[in-house]
ZALO-994888 format. One record per residue (C-alpha): residue in three letters; x, y, z. Coordinates in pm, whole numbers, plus 32768, in hexadecimal, padded with zeros to 4 digits. Layout:
BEGIN
ALAXYZ ...
REM end
This chain:
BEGIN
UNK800080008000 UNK80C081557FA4 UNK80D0827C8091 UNK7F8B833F7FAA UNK7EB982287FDC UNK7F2282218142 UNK7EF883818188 UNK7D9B837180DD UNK7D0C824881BC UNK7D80834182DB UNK7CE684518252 UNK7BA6839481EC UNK7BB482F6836A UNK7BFD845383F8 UNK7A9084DD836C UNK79F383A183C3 UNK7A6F83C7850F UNK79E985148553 UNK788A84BB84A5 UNK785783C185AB UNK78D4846B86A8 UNK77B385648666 UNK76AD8447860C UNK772283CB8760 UNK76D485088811 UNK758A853587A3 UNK74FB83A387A6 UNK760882EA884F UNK75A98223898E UNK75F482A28AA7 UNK760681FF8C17 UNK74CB817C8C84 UNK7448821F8DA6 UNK735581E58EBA UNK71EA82698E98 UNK71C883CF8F23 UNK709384C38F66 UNK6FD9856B8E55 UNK708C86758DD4 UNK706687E08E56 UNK6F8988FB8DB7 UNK70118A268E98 UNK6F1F89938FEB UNK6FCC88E3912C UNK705C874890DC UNK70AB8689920F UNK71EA85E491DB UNK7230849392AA UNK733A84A4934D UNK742883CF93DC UNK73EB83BB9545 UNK748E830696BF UNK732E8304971E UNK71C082CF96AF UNK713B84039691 UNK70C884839577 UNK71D9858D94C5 UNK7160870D9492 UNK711C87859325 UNK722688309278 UNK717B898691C3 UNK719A8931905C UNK71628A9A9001 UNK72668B938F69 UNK72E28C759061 UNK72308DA19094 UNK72AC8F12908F UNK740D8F4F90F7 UNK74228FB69284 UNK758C906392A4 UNK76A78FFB91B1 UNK77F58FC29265 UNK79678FA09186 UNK7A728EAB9223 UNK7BBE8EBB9169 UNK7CE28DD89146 UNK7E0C8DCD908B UNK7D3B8CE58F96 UNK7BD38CF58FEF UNK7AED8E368FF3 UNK79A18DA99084 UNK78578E70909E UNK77788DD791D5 UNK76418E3891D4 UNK759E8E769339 UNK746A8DEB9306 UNK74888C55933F UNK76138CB8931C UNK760F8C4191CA UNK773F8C8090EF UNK76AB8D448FB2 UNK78168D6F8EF9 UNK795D8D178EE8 UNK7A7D8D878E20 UNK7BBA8C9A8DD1 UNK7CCB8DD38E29 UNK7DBD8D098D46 UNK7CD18CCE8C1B UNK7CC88DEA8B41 UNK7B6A8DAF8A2E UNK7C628E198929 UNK7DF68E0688FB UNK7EB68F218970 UNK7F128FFE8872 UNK7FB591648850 UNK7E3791AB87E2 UNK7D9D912088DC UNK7ECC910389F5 UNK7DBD90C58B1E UNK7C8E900D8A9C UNK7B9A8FAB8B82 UNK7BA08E628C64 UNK7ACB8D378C0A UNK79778D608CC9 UNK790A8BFF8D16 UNK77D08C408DEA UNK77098D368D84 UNK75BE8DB98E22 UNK75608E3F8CF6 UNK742C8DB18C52 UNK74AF8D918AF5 UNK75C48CBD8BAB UNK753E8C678CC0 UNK76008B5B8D9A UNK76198B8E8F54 UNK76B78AB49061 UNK75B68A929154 UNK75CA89E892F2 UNK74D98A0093DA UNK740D89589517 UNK726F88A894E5 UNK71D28826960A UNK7071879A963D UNK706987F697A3 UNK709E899B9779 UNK71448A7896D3 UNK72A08A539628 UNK73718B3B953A UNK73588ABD93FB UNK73B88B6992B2 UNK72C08C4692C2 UNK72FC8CAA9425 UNK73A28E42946F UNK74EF8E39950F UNK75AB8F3C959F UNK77218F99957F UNK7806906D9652 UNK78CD90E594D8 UNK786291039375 UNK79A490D6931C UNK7ABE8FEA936B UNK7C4A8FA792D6 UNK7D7C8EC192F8 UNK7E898FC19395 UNK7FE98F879332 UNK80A78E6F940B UNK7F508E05947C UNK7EE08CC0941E UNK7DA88C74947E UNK7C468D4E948D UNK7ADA8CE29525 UNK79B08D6B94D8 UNK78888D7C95E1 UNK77248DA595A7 UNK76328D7796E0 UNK74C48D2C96DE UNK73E78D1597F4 UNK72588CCD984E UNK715A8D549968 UNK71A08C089A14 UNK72DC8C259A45 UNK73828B69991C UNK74D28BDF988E UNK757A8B669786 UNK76D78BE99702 UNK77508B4E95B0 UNK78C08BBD957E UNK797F8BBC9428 UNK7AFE8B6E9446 UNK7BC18BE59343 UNK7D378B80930B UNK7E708BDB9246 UNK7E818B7B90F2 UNK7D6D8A939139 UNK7C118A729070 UNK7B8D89AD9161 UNK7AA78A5B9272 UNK7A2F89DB93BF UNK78EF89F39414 UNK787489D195A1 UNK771C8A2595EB UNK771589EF978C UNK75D289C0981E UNK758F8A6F9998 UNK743989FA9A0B UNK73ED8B2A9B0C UNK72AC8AAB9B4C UNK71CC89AB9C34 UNK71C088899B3E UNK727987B09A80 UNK72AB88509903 UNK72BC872297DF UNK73078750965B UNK741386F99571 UNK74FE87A994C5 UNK74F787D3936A UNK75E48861922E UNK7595887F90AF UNK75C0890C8F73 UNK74E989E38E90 UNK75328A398D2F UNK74BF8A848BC3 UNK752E89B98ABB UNK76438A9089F8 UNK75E08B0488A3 UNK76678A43876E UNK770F8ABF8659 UNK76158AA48547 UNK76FC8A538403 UNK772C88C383C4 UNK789389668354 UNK78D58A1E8499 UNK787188DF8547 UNK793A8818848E UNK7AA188E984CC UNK7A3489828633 UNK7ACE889A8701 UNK79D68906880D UNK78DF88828750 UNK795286FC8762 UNK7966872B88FD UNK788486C189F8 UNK778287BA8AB1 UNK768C87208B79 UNK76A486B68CF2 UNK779B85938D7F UNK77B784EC8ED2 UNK78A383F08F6F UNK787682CE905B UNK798C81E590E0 UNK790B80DF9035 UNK787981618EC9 UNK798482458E99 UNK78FA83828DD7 UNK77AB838A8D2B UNK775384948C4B UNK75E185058BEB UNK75BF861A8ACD UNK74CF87378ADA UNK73FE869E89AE UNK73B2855B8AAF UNK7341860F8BE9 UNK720485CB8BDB UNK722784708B46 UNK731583A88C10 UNK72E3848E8D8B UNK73E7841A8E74 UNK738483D28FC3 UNK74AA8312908B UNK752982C291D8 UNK76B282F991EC UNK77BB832C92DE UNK792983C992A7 UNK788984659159 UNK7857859E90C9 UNK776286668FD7 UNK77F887118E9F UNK777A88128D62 UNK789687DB8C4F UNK78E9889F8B16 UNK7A2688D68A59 UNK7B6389108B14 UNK7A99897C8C61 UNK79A988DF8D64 UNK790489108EBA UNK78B787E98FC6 UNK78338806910E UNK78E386EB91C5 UNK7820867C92FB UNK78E185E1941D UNK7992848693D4 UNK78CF83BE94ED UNK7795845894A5 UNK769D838C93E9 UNK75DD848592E6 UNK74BB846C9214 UNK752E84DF90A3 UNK73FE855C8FDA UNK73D386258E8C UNK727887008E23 UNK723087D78D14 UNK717889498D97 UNK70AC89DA8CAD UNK70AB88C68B95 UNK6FA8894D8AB7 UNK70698AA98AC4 UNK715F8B418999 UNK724B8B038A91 UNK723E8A238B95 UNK731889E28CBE UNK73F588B08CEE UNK740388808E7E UNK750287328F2B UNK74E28727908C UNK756E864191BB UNK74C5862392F2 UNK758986079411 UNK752E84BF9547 UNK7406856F965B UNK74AD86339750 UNK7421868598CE UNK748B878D99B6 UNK740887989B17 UNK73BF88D59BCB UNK74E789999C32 UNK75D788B09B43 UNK767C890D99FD UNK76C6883298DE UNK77A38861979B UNK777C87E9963C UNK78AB8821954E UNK78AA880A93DC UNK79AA889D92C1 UNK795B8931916B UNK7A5489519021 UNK7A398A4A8F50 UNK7B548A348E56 UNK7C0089838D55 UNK7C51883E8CDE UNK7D8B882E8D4C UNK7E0586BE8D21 UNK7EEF860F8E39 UNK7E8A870B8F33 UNK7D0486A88F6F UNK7D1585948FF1 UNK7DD18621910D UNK7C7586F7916E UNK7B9685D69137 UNK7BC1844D90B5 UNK7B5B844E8F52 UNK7B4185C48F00 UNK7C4D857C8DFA UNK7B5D84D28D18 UNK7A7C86208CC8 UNK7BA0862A8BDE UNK7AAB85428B0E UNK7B79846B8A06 UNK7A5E83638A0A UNK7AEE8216897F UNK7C4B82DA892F UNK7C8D82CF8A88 UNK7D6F81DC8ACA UNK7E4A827F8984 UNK7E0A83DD89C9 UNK7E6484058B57 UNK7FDB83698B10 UNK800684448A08 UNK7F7C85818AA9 UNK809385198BA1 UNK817485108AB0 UNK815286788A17 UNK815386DF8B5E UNK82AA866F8BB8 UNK831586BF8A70 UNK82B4884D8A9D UNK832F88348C14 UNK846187EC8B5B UNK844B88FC8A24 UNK835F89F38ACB UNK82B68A1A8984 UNK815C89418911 UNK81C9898087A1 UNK8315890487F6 UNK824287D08896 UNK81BF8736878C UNK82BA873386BD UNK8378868287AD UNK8268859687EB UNK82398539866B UNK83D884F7868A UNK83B8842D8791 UNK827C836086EA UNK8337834A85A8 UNK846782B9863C UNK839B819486E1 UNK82C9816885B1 UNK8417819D84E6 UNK84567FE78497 UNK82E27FE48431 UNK82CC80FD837C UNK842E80A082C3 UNK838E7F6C8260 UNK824A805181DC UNK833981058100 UNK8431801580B4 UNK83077F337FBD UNK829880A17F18 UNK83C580D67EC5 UNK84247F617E30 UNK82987F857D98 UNK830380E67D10 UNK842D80317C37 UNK832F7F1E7BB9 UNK824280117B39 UNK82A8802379D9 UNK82797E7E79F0 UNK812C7ED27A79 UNK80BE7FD77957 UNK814F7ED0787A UNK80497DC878F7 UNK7F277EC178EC UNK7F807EFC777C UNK7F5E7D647761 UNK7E6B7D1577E7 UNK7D6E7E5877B6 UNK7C4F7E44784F UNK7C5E7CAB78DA UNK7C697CFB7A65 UNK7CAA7BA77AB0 UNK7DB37B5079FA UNK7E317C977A4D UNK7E567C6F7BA9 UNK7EE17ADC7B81 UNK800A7B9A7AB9 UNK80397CA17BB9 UNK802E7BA47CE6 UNK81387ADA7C3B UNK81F57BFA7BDE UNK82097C5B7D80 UNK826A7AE57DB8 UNK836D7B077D03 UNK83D07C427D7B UNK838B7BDC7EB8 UNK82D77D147EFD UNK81B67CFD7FBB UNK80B77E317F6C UNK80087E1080CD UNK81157E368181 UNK80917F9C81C5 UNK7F6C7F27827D UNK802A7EE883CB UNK80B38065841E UNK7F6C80E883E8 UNK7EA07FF5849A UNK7FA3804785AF UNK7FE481B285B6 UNK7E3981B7854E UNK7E0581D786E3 UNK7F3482BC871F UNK7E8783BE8613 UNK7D3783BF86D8 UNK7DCC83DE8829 UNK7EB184E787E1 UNK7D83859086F3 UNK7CAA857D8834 UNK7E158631890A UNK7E0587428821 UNK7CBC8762881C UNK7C6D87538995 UNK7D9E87E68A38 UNK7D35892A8ACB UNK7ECD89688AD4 UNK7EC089868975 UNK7DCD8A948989 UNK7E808BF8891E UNK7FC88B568932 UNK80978C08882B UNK81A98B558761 UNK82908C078681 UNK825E8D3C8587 UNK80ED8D708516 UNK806C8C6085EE UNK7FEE8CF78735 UNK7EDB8BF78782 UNK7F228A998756 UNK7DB08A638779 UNK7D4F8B36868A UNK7D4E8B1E850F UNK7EA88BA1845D UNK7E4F8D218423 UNK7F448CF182D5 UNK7EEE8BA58277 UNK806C8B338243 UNK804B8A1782F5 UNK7F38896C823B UNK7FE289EE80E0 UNK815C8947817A UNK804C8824819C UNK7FD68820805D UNK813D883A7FC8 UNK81AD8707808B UNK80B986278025 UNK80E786877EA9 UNK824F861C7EE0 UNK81B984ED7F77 UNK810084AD7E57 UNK823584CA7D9A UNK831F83CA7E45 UNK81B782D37E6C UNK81C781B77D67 UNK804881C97CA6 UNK7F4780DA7D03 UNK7F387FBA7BF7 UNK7DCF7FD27B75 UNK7D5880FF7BBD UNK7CA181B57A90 UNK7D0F830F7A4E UNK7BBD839F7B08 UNK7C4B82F67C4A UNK7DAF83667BF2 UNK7D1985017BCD UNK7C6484CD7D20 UNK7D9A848F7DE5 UNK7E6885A47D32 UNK7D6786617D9C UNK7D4085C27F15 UNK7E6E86967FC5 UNK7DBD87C27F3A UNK7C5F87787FD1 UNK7CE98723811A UNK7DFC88368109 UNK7CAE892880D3 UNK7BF38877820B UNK7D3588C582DF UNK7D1E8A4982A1 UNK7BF68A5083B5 UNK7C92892B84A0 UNK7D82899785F4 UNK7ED689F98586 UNK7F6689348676 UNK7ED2880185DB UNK7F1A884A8489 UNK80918867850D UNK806286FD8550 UNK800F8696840F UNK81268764838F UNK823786D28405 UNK819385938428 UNK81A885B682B8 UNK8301866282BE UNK8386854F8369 UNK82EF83EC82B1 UNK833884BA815A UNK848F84F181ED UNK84BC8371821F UNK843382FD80F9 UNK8513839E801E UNK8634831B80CA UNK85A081B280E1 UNK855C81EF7F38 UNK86EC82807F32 UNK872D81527FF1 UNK867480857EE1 UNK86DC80E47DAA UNK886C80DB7DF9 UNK88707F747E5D UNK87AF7F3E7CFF UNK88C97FF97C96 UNK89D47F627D27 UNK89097E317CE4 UNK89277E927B6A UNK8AC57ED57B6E UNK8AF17D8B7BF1 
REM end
């Protein structure tokens, strides 16, 4: 098999790929689930939850909050958080070292990534709160009060809390405290529980998620090159023993989760970010998903966990302690704030590819301090373990390359006989001992390395406004000059070139793949520079060593020939 018809079936496989990764999105399976409660219309839902005792939990308001109380800012080196006084709700957040846009001498201070976002257009809140049959309780919807509106990280400290109080006519006080840290975006949350009063005070404790689904780029094109486009949004959650499920908006209301889990935690995902409320490890939580306001042009996407019943007896106090992210998926770090957060870095079936070679670039820009600079060392280092089987690859199109003129001459024989056309040529490779499949191996084998280190580039929110060299300021953006898809484009002519012509095909089929590096050069013009850099010297590199290998060739045939 020579290196165009290799380069097609990876091409060909490439689109494939990313057709059925959005088939997959829209009517794959997804993890079956336990039956839940109807879904929510914007009216109260009692939630079961998962309880030490036999009383019955409190509902959960399903509603969207109501009218902001008092907004208070908390800043960090990393995290600028907006909490919102009533239920103590956190209404935005912006990612300090996430610019939306590269920094240019245009734009030298563009403005952080907002990941939650009270707006309604965007709407998506962090919400905690107390429900209890037995009285009141401070739920999202409940007024707290705050001693600051306004609260920062001083230099050479590293820590900050947050208090909010709330307290009832009978003597109930509850004080839920955020706990911010250095360079952290993880925040604790501690909502202590002072019963004041003459009786015993019961409820749970409860944390979830509310959002809008994110709008969608409207263009089948921009959907097809956006890398955004191909990754998952929807809500995930983790248990010890399923490992990470994942539930897209489009299935809320037709697979509900409803779930009893301990040392879990309750996710919304989208490309390069994420937020999770992560409930206590040995609490056992009841994970549940609704839909508010189905019928509306926008409905709200809600996950929720219900924390075990809790019980504080008169003149006792009681704490419940929870921790929300609100960041990015930073790979080989989450797992250090909770067990499994590294897989909302979803590489689905890639996984076991795509996580050792994430590793890989990682060490490899540790050592270069460049992503650019990355790759290209990690295509180096994949074509030097690949080299033998490549070698061999190149090695028959270049012994197939000498025997075309013995081919042509058979096709001239035998005219338009396919039979005895291909008898002649398979005793013609016998002889030769060249074996035309011998292809088939590297690219079944280096097949899985493509699609795991596609998925890297694609996923890696490290690769996002990383600049390389020259022009190319944002390796996940397009090439602003398009050079690397024309050096592309160039490469794989010269491919072409050195590639021995496929016995049999008409001269339709021989136009198509003249044209092939053209089509796909084209496509690349719209795809992230950093992984068209891939394919370049990916190309660079196996055109590189096949025209050494066809060197190699044709002076032993003439050395062969002095003899």
């Amino acid at each position: 098999m020579n290196q165009t018809r290799t380069f097609l079936i990876f091409a060909l496989l490439a689109v494939a790929w990313l057709l059925f990764q959005a088939w997959e999105k829209d009517y794959g399976p997804q993890p079956p689930v336990a039956p839940a409660a109807a879904t929510t219309a914007g009216t109260d839902t009692s939630v079961p939850g998962a309880t030490s005792s036999t009383a019955s939990p409190a509902a959960v308001p399903g509603t969207v909050s109501e009218a902001s109380a008092q907004l208070i800012t908390v800043s960090t080196d990393v995290l600028r958080l907006t909490i919102d006084t009533r239920g103590g709700s956190v209404v935005r957040s912006e990612l300090l070292h996430y610019p939306v846009a590269p920094v240019t001498k245009q734009n030298p201070e563009p403005a952080p990534v907002r990941l939650l976002d009270d707006d309604r257009a965007q709407y998506f809140v962090a919400q905690s709160g107390l429900v209890s049959n037995q009285g009141d309780a401070p739920d999202h919807r409940a007024v707290f009060s705050a001693a600051q509106t306004s609260y920062t990280l001083a230099q050479g400290q590293d820590d900050l809390k947050v208090d909010l109080t709330w307290q009832d006519a009978a003597g109930l006080k509850v004080t839920k405290t955020f706990a911010l840290k250095r360079g952290s975006y993880a925040v604790a949350v501690d909502q202590k529980i002072e019963n004041g009063g003459s009786t015993a005070w019961a409820g749970n404790a409860y944390e979830q998620l509310q959002r809008v689904a994110p709008a969608q780029q409207k263009s089948w094109w921009q959907n097809f090159s956006d890398p955004s486009s191909h990754s998952f949004y929807g809500a995930a959650w983790y248990s010890p023993e399923d490992k990470m499920s994942t539930l897209p908006f489009a299935d809320f209301a037709k697979k509900p989760l409803n779930h009893a889990i301990t040392g879990g935690w309750a996710a919304m995902l989208q490309h390069y970010f994420f937020v999770s409320w992560i409930p206590a490890t040995q609490d056992a939580s009841t994970y549940s998903t609704s839909v508010i306001n189905p019928d509306t042009a926008q409905p709200v996407y809600l996950i929720r966990a219900v924390g075990p019943s809790l019980s504080v007896a008169p003149g006792q106090s009681l704490s419940t302690t929870s921790r929300l992210y609100v960041g990015p998926k930073l790979q080989g770090t989450l797992d250090q704030v909770a067990p499994g957060l590294d897989l909302t870095t979803n590489y689905g079936m890639l996984t076991v590819v795509a996580q050792p070679l994430h590793w890989l670039l990682s060490k490899l820009h540790s050592i270069s301090g460049n992503w650019g600079v990355a790759i290209i060392l990690l295509v180096l280092l994949l074509k030097a373990a690949l080299w033998k089987l490549t070698a061999t690859q190149f090695r028959s199109g270049a012994k197939m390359r000498k025997l075309q003129p013995r081919v042509n001459a058979l096709k001239e024989r035998y005219g338009d006989d396919k039979m005895k056309m291909q008898q002649a040529m398979m005793e013609l490779y016998k002889k030769e001992k060249v074996n035309p499949m011998s292809g088939c191996l590297p690219v079944l084998i280096t097949m899985p390395v493509f699609f795991g280190l596609y998925r890297v580039l694609m996923e890696s929110v490290e690769l996002r406004h990383a600049p390389f060299f020259g022009w190319v300021h944002d390796l996940s953006a397009p090439d602003p000059f398009f050079v690397l898809p024309v050096i592309y484009i160039l490469v794989m002519l010269a491919t072409q070139w050195l590639s021995p012509s496929a016995a049999g095909m008409d001269p339709a089929q021989q136009k198509m793949m003249k044209v092939m590096p053209v089509v796909f050069g084209f496509m690349f013009l719209f795809f992230p520079a950093g992984l068209v850099l891939y394919w370049v010297i990916n190309g660079l590199t196996s055109l590189t060593q096949q025209w050494l290998i066809t060197r190699s060739v044709e002076r032993a045939d003439e050395k062969a020939k002095e003899a």
